[in-house]
Rosetta silent file (secondary structure, phi, psi, omega in degrees, C-alpha in Angstrom):
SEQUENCE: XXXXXXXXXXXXXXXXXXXXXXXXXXXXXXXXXXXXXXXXXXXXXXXXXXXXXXXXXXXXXXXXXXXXXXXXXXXXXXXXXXXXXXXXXXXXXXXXXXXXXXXXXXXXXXXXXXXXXXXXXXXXXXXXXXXXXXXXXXXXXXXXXXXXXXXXXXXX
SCORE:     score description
SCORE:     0.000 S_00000001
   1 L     0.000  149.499 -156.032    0.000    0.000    0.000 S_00000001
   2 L  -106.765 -175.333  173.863    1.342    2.889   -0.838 S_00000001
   3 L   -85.986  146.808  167.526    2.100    6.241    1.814 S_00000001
   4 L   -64.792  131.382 -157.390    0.278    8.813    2.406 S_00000001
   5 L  -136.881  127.643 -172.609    1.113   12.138    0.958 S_00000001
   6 H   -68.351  -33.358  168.093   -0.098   15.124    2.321 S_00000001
   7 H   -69.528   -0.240  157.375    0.215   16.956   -1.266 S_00000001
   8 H   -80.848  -22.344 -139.327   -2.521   14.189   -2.205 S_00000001
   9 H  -114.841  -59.034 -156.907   -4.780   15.069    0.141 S_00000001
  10 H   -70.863   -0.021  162.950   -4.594   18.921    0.901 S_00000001
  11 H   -86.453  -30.838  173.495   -5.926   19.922   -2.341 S_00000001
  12 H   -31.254  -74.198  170.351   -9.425   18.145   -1.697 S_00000001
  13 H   -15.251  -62.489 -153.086   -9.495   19.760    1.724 S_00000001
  14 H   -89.347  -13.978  172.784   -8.697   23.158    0.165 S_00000001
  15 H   -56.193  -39.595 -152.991  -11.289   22.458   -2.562 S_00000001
  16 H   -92.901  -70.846 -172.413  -14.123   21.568   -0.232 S_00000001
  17 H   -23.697  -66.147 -156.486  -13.544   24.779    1.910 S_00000001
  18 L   -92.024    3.599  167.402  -13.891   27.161   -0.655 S_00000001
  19 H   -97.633  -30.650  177.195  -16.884   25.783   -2.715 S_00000001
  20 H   -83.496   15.235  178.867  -18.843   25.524    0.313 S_00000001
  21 H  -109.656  -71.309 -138.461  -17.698   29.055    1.323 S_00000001
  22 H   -89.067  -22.110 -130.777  -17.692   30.525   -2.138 S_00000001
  23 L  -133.873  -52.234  169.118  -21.167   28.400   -3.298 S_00000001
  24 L  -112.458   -2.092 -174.173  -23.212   28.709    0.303 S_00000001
  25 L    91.849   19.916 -172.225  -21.983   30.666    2.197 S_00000001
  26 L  -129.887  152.640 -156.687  -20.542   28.172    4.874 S_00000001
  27 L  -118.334   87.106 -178.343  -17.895   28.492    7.033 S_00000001
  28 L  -108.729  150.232  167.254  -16.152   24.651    7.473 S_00000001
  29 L  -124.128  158.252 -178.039  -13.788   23.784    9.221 S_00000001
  30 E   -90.288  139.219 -175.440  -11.333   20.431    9.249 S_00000001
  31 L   -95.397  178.107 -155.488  -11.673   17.794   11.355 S_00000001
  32 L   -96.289  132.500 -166.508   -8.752   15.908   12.324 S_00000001
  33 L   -72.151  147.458 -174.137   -7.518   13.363    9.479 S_00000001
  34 E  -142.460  154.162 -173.645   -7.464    9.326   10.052 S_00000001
  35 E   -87.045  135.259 -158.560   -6.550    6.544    8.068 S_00000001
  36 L  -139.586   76.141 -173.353   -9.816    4.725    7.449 S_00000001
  37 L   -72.653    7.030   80.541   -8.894    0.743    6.347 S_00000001
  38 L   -43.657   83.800 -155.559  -12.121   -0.510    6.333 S_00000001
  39 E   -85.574   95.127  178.213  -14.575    2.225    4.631 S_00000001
  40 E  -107.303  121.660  160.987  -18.196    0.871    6.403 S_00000001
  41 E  -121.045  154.589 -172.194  -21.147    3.356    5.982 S_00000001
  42 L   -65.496  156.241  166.781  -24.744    3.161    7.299 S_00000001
  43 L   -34.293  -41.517  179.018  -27.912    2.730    5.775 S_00000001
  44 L  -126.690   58.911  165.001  -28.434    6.426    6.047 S_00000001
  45 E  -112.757  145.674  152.553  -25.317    7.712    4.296 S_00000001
  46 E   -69.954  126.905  162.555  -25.172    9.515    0.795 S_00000001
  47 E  -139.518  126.701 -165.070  -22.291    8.347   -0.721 S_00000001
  48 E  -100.691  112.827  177.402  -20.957   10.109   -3.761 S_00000001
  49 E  -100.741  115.045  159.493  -17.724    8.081   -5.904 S_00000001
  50 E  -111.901  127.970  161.643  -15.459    9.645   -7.865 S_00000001
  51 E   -61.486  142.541  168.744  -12.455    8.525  -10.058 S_00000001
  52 E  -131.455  134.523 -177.172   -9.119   10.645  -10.447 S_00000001
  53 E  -116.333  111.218  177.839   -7.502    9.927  -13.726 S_00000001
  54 E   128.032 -126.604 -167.818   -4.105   10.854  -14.982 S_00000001
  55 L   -90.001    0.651  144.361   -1.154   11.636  -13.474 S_00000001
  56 L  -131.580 -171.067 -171.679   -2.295   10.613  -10.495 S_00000001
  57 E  -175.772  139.139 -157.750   -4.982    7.963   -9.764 S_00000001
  58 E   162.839  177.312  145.274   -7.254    6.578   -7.249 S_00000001
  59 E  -120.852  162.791 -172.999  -10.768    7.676   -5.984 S_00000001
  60 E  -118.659  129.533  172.843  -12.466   10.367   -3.362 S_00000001
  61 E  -142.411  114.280  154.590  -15.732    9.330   -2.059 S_00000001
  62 L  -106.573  121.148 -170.508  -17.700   11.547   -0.420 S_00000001
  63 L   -64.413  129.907 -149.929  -20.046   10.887    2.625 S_00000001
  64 E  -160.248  110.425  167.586  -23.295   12.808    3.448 S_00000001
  65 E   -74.534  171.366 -162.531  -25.663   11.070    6.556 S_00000001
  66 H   -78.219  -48.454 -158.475  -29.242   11.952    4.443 S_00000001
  67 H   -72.072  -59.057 -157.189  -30.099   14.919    6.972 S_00000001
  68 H   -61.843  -40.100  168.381  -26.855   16.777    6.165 S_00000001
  69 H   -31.800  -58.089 -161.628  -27.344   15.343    2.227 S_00000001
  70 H   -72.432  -32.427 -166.953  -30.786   17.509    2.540 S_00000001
  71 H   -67.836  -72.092  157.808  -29.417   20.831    4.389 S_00000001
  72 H     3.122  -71.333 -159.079  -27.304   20.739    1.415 S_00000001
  73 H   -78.880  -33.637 -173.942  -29.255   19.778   -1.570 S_00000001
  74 H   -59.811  -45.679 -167.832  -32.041   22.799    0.156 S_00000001
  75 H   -85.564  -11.079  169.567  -29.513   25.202   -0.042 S_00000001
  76 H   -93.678    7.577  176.275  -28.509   24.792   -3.327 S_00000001
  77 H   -82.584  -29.660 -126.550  -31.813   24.163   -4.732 S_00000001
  78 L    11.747   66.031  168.701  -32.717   27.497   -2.178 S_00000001
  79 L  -145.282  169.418  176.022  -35.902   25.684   -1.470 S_00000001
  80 L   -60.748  113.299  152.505  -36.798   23.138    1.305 S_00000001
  81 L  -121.282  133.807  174.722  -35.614   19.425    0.224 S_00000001
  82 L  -108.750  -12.587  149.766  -37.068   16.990    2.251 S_00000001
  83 L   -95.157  146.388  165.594  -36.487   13.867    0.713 S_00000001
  84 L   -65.446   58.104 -159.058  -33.905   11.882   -0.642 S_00000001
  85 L   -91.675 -152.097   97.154  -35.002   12.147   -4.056 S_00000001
  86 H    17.343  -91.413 -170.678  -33.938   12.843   -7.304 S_00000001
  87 H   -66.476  -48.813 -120.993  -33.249   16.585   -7.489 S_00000001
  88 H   -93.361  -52.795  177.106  -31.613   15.832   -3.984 S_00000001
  89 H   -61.654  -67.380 -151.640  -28.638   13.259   -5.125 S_00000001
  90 H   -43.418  -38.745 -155.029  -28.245   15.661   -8.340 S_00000001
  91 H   -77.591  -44.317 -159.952  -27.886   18.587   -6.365 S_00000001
  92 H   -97.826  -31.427  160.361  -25.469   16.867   -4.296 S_00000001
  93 H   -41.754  -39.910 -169.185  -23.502   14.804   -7.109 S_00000001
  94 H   -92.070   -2.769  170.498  -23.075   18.399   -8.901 S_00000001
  95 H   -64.034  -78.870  145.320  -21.565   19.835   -5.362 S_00000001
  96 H    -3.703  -60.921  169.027  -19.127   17.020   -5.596 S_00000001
  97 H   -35.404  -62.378 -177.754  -18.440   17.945   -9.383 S_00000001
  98 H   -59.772  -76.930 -144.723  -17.356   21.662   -7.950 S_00000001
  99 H   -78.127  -37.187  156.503  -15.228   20.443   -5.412 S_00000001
 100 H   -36.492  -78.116  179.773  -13.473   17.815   -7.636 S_00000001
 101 H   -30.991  -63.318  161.016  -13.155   20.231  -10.338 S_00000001
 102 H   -19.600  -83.053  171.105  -12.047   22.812   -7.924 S_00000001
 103 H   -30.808  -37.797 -169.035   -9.256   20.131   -6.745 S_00000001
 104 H   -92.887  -15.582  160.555   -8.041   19.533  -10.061 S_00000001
 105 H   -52.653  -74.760 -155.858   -7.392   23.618  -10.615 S_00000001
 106 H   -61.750  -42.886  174.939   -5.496   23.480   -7.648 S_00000001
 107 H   -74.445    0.194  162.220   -3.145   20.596   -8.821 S_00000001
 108 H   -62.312  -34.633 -176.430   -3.105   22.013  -11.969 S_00000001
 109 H   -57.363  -10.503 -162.545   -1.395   25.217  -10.499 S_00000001
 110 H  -103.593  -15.162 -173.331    0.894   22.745   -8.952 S_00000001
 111 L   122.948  -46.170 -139.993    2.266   20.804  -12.407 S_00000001
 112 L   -84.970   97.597 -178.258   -0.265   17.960  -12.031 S_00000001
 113 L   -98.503  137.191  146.304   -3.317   17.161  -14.447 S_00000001
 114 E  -119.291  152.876  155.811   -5.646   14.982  -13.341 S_00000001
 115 E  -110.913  166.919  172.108   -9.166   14.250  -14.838 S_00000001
 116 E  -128.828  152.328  148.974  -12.435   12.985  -12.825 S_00000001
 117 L   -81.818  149.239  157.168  -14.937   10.885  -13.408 S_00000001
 118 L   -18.193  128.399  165.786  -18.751   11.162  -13.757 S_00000001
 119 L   -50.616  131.466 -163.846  -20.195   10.720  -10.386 S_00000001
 120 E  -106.433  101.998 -170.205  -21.349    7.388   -8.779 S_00000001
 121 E   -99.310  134.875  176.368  -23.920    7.820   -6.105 S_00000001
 122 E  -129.616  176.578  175.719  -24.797    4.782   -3.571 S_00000001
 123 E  -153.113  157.317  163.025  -27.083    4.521   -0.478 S_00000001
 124 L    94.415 -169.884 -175.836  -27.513    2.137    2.248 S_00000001
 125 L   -96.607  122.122  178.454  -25.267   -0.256    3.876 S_00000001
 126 E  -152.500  168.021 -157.195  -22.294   -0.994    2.391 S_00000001
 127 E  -127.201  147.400  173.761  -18.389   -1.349    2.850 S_00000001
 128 E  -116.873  153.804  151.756  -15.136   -0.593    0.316 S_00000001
 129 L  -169.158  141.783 -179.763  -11.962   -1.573    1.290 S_00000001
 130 L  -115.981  144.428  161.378   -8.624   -0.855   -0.823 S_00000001
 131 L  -136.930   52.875  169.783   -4.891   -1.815   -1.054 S_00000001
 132 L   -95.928  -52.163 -172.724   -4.220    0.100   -4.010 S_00000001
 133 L  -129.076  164.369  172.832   -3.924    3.282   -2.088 S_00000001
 134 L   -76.611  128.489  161.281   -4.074    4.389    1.999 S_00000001
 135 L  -133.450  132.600 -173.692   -7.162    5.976    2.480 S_00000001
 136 E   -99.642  100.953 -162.578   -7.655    8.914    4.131 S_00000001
 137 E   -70.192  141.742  175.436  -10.747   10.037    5.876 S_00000001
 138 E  -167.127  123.720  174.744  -10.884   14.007    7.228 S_00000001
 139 L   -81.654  147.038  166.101  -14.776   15.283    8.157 S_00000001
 140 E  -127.924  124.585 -169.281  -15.208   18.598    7.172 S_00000001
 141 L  -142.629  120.395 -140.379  -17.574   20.148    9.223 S_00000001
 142 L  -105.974  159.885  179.616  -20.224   23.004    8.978 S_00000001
 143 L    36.350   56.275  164.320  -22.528   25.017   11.536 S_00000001
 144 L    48.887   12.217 -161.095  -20.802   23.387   14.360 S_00000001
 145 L   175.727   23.829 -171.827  -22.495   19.742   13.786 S_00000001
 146 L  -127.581  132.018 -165.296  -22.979   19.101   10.355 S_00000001
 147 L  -121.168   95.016  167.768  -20.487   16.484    8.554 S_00000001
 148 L   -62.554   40.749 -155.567  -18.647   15.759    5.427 S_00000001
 149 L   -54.833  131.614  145.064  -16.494   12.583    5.325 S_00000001
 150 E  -114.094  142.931 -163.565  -14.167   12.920    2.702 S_00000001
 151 E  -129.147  116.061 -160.436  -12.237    9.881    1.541 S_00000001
 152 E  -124.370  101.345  165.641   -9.082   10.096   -0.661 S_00000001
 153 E  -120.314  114.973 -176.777   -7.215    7.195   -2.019 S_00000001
 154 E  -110.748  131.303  134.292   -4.709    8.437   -4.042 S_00000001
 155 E   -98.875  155.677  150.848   -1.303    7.400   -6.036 S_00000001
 156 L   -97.721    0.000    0.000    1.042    9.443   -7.750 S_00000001
């Protein structure tokens, strides 16, 4: 497996920040990062999969419990969503989009092209586990109690 490299990681992070700053209007802050070898999420997780393509490679999958999914998908719809619906994963698949994209700016500024893939959205209970890459879990977390797992397994 290979080590973890903080110049994999810290663009996500810085990515995440500023589209949910720049996009809602939210103020997150980082929780503290953990190596997460067994990826299990609950029945009432979002969970949004993306591929990175190119000069480096791996995927980021990010986690949204359904109530934070909805605070979310409301404010960027700027209407109430109350369901997991439709509109609700789109909404939150093209938030994902931004912050990938975002990410891939910042390593470009850096030397580094990557591409992403189309988004994969799953629900319910289910588990990943990798030995391609270390993967590294860091919550990002809004209004004092609201939660983002992001999950980055990366090579260079």
């Amino acid at each position: 497996m290979a080590a973890v490299n903080a110049d994999y990681i810290n663009p996500f992070l810085l990515a995440s920040t500023k589209v949910l700053k720049d996009m809602m209007m939210l103020d997150a802050k980082l929780g503290k990062p953990y190596l997460n070898k067994n990826m299990t999420f609950s029945a009432d997780s979002l969970l949004i999969m993306l591929g990175v393509t190119g000069e480096m490679k791996g995927q980021v999958i990010l986690c949204f419990h359904n109530d934070v999914a909805l605070d979310l998908a409301s404010k960027m719809c700027m209407m109430p969503v109350t369901e997991m619906n439709e509109l609700a994963q789109s909404a939150i698949c093209e938030l994902c989009n931004m912050i990938l994209g975002n990410a891939a700016t910042v390593f470009s500024t850096k030397g580094v092209t990557i591409d992403i893939t189309p988004p994969t959205t799953c629900q319910g209970n289910v588990s990943f586990s990798t030995d391609y890459a270390a993967n590294i879990c860091v919550p990002v977390v809004y209004e004092d109690d609201k939660t983002i797992e992001i999950n980055v397994s990366i090579k260079g």
